[in-house]
C-alpha positions in Angstrom: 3.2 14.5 -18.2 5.7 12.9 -15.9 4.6 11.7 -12.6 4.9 14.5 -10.3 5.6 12.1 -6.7 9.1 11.4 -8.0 10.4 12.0 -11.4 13.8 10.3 -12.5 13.5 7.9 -8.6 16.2 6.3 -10.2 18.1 8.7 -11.6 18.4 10.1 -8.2 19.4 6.8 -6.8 22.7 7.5 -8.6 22.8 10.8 -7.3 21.2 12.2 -10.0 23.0 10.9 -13.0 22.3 8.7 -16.0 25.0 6.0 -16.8 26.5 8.2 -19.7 27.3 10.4 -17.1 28.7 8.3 -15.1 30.4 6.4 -17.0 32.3 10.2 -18.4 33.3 11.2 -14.9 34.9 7.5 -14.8 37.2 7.8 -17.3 38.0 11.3 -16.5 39.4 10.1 -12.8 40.6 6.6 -14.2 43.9 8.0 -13.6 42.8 8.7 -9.7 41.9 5.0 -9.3 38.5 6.2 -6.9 37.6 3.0 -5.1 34.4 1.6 -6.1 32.2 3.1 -3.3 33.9 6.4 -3.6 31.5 7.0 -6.4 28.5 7.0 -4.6 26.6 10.4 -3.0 25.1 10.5 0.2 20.9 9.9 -0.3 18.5 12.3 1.6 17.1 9.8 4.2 13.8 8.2 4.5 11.6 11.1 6.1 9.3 9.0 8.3 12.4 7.1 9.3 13.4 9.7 10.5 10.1 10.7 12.5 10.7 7.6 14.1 13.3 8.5 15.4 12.5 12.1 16.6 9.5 10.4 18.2 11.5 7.8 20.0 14.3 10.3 21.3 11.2 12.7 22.9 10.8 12.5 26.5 7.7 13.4 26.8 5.6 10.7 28.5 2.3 12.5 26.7 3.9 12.8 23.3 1.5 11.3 20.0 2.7 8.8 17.3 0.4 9.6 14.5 3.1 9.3 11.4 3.3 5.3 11.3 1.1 3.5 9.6 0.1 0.3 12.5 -2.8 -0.6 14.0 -3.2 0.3 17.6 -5.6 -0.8 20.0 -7.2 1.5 22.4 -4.3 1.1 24.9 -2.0 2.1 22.3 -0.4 -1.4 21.8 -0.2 -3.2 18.4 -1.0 -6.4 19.4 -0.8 -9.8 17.4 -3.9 -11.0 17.0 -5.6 -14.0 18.2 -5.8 -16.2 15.4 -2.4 -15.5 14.2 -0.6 -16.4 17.8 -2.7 -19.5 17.9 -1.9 -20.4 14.5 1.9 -20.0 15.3 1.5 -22.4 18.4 -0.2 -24.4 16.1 2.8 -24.4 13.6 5.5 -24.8 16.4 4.3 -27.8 17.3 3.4 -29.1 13.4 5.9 -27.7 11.1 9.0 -30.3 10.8 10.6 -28.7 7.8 12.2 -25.3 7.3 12.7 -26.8 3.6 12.5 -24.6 0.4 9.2 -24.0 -0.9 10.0 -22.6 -4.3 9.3 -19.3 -6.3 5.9 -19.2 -5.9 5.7 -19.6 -2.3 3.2 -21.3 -0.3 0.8 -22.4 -2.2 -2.6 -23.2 -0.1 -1.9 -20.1 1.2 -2.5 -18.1 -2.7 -4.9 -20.5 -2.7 -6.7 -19.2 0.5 -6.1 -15.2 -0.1 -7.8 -15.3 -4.0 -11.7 -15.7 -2.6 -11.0 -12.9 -0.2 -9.9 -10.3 -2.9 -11.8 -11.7 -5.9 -15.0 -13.8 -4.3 -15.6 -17.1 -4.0 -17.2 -17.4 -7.6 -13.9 -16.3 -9.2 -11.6 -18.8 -7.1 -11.8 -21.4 -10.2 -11.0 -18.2 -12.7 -7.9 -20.0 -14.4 -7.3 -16.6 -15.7 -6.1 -15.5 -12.8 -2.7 -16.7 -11.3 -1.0 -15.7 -8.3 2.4 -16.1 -6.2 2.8 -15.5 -2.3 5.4 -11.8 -2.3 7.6 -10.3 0.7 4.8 -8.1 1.6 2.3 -5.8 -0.7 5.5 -3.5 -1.4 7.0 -6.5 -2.8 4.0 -7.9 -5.0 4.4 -4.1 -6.5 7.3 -4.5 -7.4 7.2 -7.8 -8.8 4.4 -6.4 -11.0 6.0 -3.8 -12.3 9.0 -6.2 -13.2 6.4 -7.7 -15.0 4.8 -4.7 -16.9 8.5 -4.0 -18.1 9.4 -6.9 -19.7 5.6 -7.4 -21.2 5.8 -3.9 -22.7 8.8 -1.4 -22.2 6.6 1.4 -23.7 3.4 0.9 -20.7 3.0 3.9 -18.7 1.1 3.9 -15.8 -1.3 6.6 -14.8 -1.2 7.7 -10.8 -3.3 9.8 -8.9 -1.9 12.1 -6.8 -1.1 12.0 -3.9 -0.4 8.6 -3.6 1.4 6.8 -1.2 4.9 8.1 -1.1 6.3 4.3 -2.1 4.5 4.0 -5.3 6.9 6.0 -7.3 10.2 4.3 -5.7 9.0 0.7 -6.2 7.4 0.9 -9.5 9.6 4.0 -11.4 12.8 2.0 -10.3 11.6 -0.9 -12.6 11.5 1.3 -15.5 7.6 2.0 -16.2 6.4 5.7 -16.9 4.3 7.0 -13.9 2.1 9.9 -15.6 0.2 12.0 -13.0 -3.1 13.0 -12.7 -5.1 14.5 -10.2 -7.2 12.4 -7.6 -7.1 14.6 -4.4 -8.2 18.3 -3.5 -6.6 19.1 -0.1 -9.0 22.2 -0.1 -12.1 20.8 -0.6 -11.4 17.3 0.8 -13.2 15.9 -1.7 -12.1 13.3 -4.5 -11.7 15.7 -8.0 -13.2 12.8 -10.1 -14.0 15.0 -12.8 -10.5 16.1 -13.5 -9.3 12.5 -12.7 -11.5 11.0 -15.7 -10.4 13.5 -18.1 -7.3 12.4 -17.3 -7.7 8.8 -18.1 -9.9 9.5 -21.1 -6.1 10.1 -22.5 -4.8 6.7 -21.3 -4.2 4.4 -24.6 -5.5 0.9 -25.1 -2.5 -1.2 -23.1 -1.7 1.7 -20.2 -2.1 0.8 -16.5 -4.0 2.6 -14.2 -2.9 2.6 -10.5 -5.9 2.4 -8.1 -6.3 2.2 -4.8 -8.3 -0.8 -3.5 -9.7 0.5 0.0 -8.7 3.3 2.8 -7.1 5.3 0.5 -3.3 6.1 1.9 -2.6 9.2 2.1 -5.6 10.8 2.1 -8.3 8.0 3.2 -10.7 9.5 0.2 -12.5 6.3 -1.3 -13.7 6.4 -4.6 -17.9 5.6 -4.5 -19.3 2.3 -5.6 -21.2 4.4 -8.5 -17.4 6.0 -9.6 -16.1 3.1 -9.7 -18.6 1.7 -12.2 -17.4 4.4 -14.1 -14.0 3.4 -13.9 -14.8 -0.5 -14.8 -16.7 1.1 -18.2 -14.0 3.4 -19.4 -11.7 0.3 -18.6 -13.0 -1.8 -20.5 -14.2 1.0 -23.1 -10.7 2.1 -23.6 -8.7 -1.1 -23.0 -7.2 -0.1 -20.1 -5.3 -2.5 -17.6 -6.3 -2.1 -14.0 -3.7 -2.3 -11.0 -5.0 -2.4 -8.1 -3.2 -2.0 -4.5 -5.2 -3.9 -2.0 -3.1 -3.5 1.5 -6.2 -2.7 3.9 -8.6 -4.9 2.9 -11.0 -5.4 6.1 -10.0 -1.9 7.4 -12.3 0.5 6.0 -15.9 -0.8 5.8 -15.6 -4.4 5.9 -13.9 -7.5 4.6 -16.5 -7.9 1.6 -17.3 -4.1 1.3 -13.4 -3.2 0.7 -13.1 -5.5 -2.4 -16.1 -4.5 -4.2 -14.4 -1.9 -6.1 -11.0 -4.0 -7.0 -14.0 -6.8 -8.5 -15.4 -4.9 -10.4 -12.7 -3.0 -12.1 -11.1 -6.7 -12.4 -14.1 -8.1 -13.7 -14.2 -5.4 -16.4 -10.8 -6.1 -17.7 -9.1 -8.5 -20.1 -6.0 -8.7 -18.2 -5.1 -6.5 -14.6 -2.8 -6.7 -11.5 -3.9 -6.7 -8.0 -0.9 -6.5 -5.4 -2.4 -7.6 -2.2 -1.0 -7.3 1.4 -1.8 -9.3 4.6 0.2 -7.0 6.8 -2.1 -4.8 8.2 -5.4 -7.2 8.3 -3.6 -9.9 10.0 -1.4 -7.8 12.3 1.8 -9.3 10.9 3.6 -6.4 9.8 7.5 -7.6 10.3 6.7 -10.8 8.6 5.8 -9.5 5.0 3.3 -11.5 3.6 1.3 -11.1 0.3 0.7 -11.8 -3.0 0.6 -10.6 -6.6 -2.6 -11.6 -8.9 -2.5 -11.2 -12.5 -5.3 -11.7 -14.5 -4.6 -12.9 -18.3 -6.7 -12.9 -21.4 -6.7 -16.5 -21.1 -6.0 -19.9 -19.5 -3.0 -20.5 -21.7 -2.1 -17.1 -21.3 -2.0 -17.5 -17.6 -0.1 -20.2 -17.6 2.5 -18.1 -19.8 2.3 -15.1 -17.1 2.5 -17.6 -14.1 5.7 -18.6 -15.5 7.6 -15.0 -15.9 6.5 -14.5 -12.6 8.1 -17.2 -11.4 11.0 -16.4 -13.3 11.1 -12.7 -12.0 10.5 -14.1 -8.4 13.8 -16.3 -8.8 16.1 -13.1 -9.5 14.4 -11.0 -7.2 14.0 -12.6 -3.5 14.2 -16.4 -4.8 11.6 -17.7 -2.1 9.6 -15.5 -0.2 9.7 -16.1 3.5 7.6 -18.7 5.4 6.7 -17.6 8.6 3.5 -15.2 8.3 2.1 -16.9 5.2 2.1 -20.3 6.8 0.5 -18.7 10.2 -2.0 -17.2 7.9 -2.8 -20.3 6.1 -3.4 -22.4 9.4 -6.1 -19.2 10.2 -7.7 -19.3 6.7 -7.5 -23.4 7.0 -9.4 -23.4 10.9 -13.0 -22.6 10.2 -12.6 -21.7 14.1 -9.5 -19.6 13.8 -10.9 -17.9 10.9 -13.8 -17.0 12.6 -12.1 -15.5 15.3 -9.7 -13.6 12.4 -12.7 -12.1 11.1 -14.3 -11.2 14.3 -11.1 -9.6 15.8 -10.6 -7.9 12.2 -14.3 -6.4 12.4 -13.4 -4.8 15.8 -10.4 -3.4 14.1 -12.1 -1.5 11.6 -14.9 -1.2 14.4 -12.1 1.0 16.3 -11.1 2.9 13.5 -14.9 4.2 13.0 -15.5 5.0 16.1 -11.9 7.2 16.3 -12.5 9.5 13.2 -16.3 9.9 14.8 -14.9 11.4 17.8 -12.4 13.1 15.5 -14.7 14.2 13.0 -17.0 15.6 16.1 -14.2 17.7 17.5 -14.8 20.7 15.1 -16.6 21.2 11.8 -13.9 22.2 9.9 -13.0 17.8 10.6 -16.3 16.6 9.5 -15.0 15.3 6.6 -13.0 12.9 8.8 -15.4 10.5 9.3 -16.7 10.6 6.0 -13.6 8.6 5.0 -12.0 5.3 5.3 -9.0 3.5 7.2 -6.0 4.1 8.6 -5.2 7.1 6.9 -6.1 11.3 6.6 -4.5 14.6 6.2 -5.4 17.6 8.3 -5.6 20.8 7.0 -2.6 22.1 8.2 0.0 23.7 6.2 4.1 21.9 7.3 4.8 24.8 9.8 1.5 24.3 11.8 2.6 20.1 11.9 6.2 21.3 13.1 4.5 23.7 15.4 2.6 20.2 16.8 5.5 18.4 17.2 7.3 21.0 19.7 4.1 22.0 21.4 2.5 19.4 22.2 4.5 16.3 21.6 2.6 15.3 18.4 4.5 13.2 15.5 2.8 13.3 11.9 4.4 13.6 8.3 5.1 16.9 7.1 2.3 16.3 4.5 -0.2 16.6 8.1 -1.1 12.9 7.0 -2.2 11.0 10.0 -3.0 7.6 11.1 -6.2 7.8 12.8 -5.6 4.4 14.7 -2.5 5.2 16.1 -4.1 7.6 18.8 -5.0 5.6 22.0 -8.5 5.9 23.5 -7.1 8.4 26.3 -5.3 10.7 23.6 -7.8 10.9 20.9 -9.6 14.0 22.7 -6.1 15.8 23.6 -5.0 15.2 19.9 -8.3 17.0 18.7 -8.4 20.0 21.2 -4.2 20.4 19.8 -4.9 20.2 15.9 -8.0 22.9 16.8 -5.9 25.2 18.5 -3.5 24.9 15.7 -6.3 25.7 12.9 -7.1 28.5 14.6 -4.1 30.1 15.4 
């Protein structure tokens, strides 16, 4: 079954024809001489770009941001955090180079992020290699790149919904996205069930996306005991784990978030985890992360380590500098990383205490606080979120997807008492 978020991503990107087709209506206006861009078709535009920019032209002081995905603190700000702006005074006044650093990026800096997403007692795994990537969207990437030219035949099994950039990123490179269910918008409720049936039809080499913590879009977090379930039938069956980790810290905790992204990598011979420090070190515009692969092997590793470096080099070269060094300095400080971790906990402190008050608002958003991160969806059908936006000033994805943290302290109540009347009406 193809995967229902975006089939033929590509194909679209070319307005929706393959490269016989193109290559026909070529030669049948060769004569015409069409310049080269005269080919191309306009593309339907990014839709929370464009919320952005609804958002930004309102005039309404009271109006809500609720459609992109930052941390805001309970002013409404997104601040940098401590750490990082000490660690960047740190590195103005260290850093004499703006040299190349190579492919894999900076290296202490892998080095540092590994114990945070695997433990401390798999830091020495030489199974495991890694390389610094332009953000989590680009360590996904990167690993499908890598999927493709390791086996053109993988397909990649995807719960639905999933974030809206999965299929873009990963599709584009060529691997087959087959859907399966994950989510019931009814019930709220993870349909694990229907989501293991599902895999039970995954063959021994096929990939199976996962999220690693605060689900986005729905915030739905699969249980430690389901994801024991997941790390047998992995193994079982042979399966190849890869895991987006983008809001580690976020959820329930540093430690608690990568529970379920260890064990399902402990289970497997080989896996992928893409891993983002955007969001838990507050340095979204910088793009910092990494892709992990774990191989069968050491030598095998070694072989993976240097297609990835190879892939790197076509791709984006070198990654840039700036927020991977910053983090590194944190990760480095046993001071500064104290104070990252602290300043992190009162992040995901916030967040708690936001879908509380949300969840408390009315029954029928219990399940609120029942979940985890950034990320829900009301239950609200399009017309009731369109009906938001021009009563009451409030901005959310069609989808009624929300990011609980970016409501301020002082609008949390007003949002509530809004989506209620909504419900009701």
């Amino acid at each position: 079954m193809p995967c229902g978020i975006s089939v033929g991503a590509c194909r679209a990107a070319r307005g929706g024809r393959s490269r016989q087709e193109v290559q026909l209506a070529d030669a049948a206006t060769s004569n015409g001489r069409p310049g080269l861009f005269d080919r191309l078709e306009e593309q339907k535009s990014d839709s929370l770009l464009q919320l952005i920019a609804l958002c930004n032209a309102d005039p309404r002081a009271e109006k809500i941001d609720v459609g992109v995905g930052v941390y805001r603190d309970a002013a409404g700000g997104t601040p940098i955090l401590r750490a990082v702006k000490e660690a960047e005074k740190i590195l103005l006044e260290t850093q004499d180079t703006k040299s190349y650093l190579g492919s894999q990026g900076d290296a202490r800096f892998v080095e540092l992020i590994k114990p945070i997403v695997f433990g401390e007692a798999a830091a020495a795994d030489d199974r495991i290699v890694g390389v610094q990537t332009p953000g989590g969207c680009g360590a996904l990437r990167l690993g499908a790149e890598l999927i493709v030219k390791a086996n053109r035949a993988a397909r990649i099994f995807v719960g639905q919904p999933t974030w809206p950039n999965h299929a873009p990123l990963i599709e584009c490179a060529g691997v087959e996205m087959v859907a399966h269910p994950y989510y019931d918008r009814d019930t709220q409720t993870i349909t694990f069930d229907a989501m293991m049936d599902a895999l039970e039809g995954a063959n021994a080499g096929d990939l199976i996306l996962l999220h690693g913590s605060c689900h986005n879009p729905t915030g739905a977090d699969l249980a430690p005991d389901q994801w024991r379930t997941i790390a047998e039938l992995v193994a079982r069956r042979g399966l190849v784990p890869f895991v987006d980790l983008a809001y580690q810290g976020l959820g329930n905790g540093l430690e608690q978030d990568a529970e379920g992204t260890r064990l399902v990598v402990e289970a497997a011979e080989q896996a992928l985890v893409a891993q983002s420090c955007d969001k838990n070190f507050g340095i979204y515009r910088e793009r910092t992360g990494c892709l992990f692969v774990k191989a069968s092997d050491a030598r095998g590793a070694g072989v993976v380590m240097g297609n990835l470096l190879g892939l790197a080099r076509t791709m984006w070269s070198m990654p840039p500098d700036h927020g991977a060094a910053a983090v590194r300095i944190v990760l480095d400080d046993a001071d500064l990383r104290r104070d990252w971790r602290a300043e992190l906990d009162e992040m995901c402190a916030r967040i708690r205490a936001i879908r509380a008050r949300l969840a408390a608002a009315d029954p029928r958003l219990a399940y609120i606080d029942r979940q985890n991160g950034m990320f829900s969806m009301l239950p609200l059908s399009k017309e009731q979120v369109l009906a938001l936006r021009d009563d009451h000033g409030i901005y959310m994805a069609d989808s009624a997807r929300i990011n609980i943290v970016g409501l301020s302290d002082e609008s949390v109540d007003r949002f509530a008492r809004a989506v209620v009347e909504k419900m009701d009406g």
